[in-house]
N, C-alpha and C positions, 0 to 999 in steps of 0.2 A: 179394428182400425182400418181405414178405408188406405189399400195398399197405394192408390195414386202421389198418397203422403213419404211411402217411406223411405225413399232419398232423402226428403229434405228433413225426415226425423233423425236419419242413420249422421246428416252432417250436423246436424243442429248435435248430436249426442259426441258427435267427435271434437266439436270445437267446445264443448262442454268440460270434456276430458282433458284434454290437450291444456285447457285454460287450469283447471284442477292440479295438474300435472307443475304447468309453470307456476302456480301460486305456492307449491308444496316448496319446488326446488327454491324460488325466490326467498321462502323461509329459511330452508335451511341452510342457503349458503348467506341468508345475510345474519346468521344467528350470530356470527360472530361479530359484525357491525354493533349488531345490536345491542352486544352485553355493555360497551362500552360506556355506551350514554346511563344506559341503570348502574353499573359499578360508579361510573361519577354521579348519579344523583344518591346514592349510600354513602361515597364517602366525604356529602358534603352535611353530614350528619356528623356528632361528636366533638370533642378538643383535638384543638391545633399541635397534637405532640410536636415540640420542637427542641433543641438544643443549645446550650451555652456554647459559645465560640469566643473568636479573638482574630485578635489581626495574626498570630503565625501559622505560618500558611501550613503548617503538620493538625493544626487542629481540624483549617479546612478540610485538610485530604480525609479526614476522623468522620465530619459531615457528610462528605461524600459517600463515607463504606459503608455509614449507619445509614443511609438512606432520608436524610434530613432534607425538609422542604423550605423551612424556615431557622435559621440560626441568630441568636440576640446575639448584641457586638456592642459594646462598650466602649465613648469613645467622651473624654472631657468636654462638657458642654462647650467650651469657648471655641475646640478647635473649627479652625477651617476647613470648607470643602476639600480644598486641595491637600489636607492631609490624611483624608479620608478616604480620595476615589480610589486609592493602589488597593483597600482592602474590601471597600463594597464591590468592586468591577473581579475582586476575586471570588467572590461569591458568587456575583450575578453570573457568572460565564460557566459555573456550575450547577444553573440550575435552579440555586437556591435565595429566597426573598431574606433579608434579614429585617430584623426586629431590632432597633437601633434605640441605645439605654444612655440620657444622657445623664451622664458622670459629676457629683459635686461633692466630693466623701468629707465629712468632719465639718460642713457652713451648709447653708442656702445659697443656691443660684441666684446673681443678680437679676437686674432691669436688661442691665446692656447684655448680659450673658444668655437669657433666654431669650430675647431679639434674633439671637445667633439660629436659634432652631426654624427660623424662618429659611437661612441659607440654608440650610440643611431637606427641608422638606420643599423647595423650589428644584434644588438639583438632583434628589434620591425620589420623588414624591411621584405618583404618578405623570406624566407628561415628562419624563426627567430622561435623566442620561441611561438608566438600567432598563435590563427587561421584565427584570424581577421587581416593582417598584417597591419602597417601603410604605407600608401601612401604618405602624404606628410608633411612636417613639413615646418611650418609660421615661417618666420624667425623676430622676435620680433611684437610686439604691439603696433599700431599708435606711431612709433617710429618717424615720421613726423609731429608730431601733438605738438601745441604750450604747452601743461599740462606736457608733459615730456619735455622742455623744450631739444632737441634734434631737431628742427625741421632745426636747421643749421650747422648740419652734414653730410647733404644727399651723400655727397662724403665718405665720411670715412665708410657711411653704405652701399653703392653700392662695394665699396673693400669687406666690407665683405658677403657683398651677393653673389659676384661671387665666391667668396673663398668658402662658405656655397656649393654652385650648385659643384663647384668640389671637395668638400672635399664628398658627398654624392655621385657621381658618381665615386669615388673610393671604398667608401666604401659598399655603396649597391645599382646598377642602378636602384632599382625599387622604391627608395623611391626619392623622389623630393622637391625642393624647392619653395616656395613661398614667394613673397616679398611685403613692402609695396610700394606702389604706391597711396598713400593719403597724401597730403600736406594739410588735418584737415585744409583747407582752410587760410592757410598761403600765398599762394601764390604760383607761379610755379617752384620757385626754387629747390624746394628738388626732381622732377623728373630730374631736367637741373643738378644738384649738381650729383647725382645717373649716371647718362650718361656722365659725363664728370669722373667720377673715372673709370668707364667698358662700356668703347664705345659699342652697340649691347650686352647688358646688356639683353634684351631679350632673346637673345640666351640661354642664362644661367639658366632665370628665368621658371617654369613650369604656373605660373598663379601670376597676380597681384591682391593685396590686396585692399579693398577699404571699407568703412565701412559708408554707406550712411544713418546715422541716421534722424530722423524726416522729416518735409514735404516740405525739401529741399532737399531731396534726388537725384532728377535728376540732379539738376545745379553739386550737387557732383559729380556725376556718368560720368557727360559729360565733365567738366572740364578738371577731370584728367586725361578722357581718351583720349581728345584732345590735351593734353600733350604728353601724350607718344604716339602719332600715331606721334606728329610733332617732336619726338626724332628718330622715326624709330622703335616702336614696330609695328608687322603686328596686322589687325583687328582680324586675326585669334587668338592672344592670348587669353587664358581663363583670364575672370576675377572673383576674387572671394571673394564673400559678406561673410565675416570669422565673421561678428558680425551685427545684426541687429535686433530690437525688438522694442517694445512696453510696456511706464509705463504704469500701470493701478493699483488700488484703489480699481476697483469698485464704480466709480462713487466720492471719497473724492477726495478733492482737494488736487493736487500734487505743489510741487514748482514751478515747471516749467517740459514743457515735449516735448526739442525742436521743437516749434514750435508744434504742436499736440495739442490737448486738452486737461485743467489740470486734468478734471473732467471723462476721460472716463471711462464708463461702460464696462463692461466683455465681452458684446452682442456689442457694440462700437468699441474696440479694436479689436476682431472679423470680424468686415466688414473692418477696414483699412487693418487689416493683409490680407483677401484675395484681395482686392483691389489692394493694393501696389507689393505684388506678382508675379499677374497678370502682372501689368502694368511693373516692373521689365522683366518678359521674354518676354513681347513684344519689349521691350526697346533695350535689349543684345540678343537676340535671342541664339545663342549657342552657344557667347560666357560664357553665362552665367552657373556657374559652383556650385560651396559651396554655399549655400544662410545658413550661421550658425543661428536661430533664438536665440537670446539675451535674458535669458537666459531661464535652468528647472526650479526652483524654487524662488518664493520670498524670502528676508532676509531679511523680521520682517510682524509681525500682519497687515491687517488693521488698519489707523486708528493710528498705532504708531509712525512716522513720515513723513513729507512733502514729502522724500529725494524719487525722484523719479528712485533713482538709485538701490532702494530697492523693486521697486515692477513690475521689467521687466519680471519676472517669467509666466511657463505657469501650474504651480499650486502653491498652498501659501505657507506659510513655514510652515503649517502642515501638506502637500502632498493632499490637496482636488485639482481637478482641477479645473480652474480657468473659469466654465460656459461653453460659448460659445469659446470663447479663447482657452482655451483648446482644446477640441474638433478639433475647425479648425486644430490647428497647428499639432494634433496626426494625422489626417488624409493627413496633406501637407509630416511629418516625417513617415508614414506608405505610402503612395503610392511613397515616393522619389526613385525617378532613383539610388541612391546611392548604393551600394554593400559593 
């Protein structure tokens, strides 16, 4: 090498280095920037683990410990905004978006009643008063299920579920409808009932409802969605688990616990909840959307009654969490895809 060169080779070799040197360190101090954006594009994969809630604010704090991003809230279709904001503004200041269910137990929502969810997704909807907006409102509560004895209306509720889908896509495109789609194993009428009032009822619909409680779970799941594939919903629909959970005791014996064991332990309840999960998004794969767990909190002690409808909570009803139970579920509502 002709030595007249080797200054300008020895700098050319040093700004080489030097450059080598900063590109390393730029690495490794912005590794940590960096994981961020990849952890949110993982966890925009998966179901929306979320939570049953309520307006009393003990259940909120329950959202809070379990790490919930989304909590459903239940609130009579007719009521007004103004008897709503003291409960969504308590959520939203937590954090958390809710999933807002609107309420008609034992009839069908009116004309002038579902008009109402127009207030409703103007003031909560995106552009609205929260930071958390609402995405999507359930239009009533196993309203196909034989308890509310409504289960042979399914025409009168598909009128008003398409009416629901356009009265919200007037009044806010960003909030959506949700319908049920569980004939609560009545039989296939009230999909056939639903499709014969709003032909391509899909259309309308953002996600079907289904609430596959205890360890019949799949026959539910498969059932009704082989109903509505042979109505003409596409496979691509979301479908979405708005209620699902697990009694437990701690081991006392419950009434009954569909089909489940009366007797589960904390550490018990635990292994079916990741189990059943699991087996859930193997099952739906991306259709699968809401999986709501049933619910934050127990309503009563240990120990104080059989009613196993009292102890689906994932802490007690003095806010301890509920073992292992817990745990699992805060870690399925803390890593959920949800936003």
């Amino acid at each position: 090498m002709d030595r007249s060169f080797r200054p300008q080779v020895l700098l050319l070799a040093a700004v080489l280095v030097a450059g080598l040197i900063a590109i390393a360190l730029a690495t490794s101090s912005g590794a940590t920037a960096q994981a961020e954006p990849v952890a949110a594009a993982a966890a925009t994969k998966g179901p929306w683990y979320s939570l049953q809630g309520s307006a009393d604010p003990r259940e909120a704090e329950a959202a809070t410990q379990l790490g919930a991003k989304v909590v459903r809230v239940e609130f009579e279709i007719n009521t007004p905004v103004s008897k709503m904001r003291e409960t969504m503004k308590m959520y939203d200041q937590r954090g958390i978006r809710v999933l807002l269910l609107a309420g008609f137990s034992f009839r069908v929502a009116t004309e002038r009643e579902v008009r109402n969810l127009g207030t409703w997704a103007k003031a909560f909807g995106p552009g609205g008063e929260l930071r958390k907006p609402v995405q999507h409102i359930e239009f009533g509560n196993e309203t196909g299920f034989a308890h509310h004895r409504t289960q042979r209306r399914g025409f009168e509720y598909g009128k008003r579920c398409k009416q629901a889908s356009l009265t919200l896509r007037a009044a806010n495109r960003g909030v959506k409808i949700l319908c049920q789609a569980d004939d609560g194993n009545t039989g296939d009428g009230w999909i056939k009932e639903m499709y014969r009032a709003a032909p391509k009822l899909h259309r309308y619909v953002d996600g079907w409802v289904i609430h596959p409680y205890g360890d019949y779970w799949r026959s539910r799941l498969d059932d009704n969605i082989r109903e509505l594939k042979r109505m003409g919903s596409p496979s691509s629909k979301k479908i979405d688990i708005t209620e699902w959970g697990i009694a437990t005791a701690n081991g006392e014996r419950l009434r009954h616990n569909y089909g489940l064991s009366r007797t589960l332990t904390y550490d018990q309840a635990s292994k079916v909840l990741r189990t059943t999960t699991l087996q859930m998004r193997r099952r739906l794969g991306s259709r699968l959307r809401y999986v709501v767990l049933y619910r934050a909190r127990d309503g009563a002690p240990v120990g104080a009654t059989s009613d196993p409808e009292e102890y689906f909570g994932l802490v007690t009803d003095s806010g301890a969490l509920k073992g292992a139970l817990g745990r699992t579920a805060g870690s399925l509502l803390r890593a959920s895809a949800a936003r």
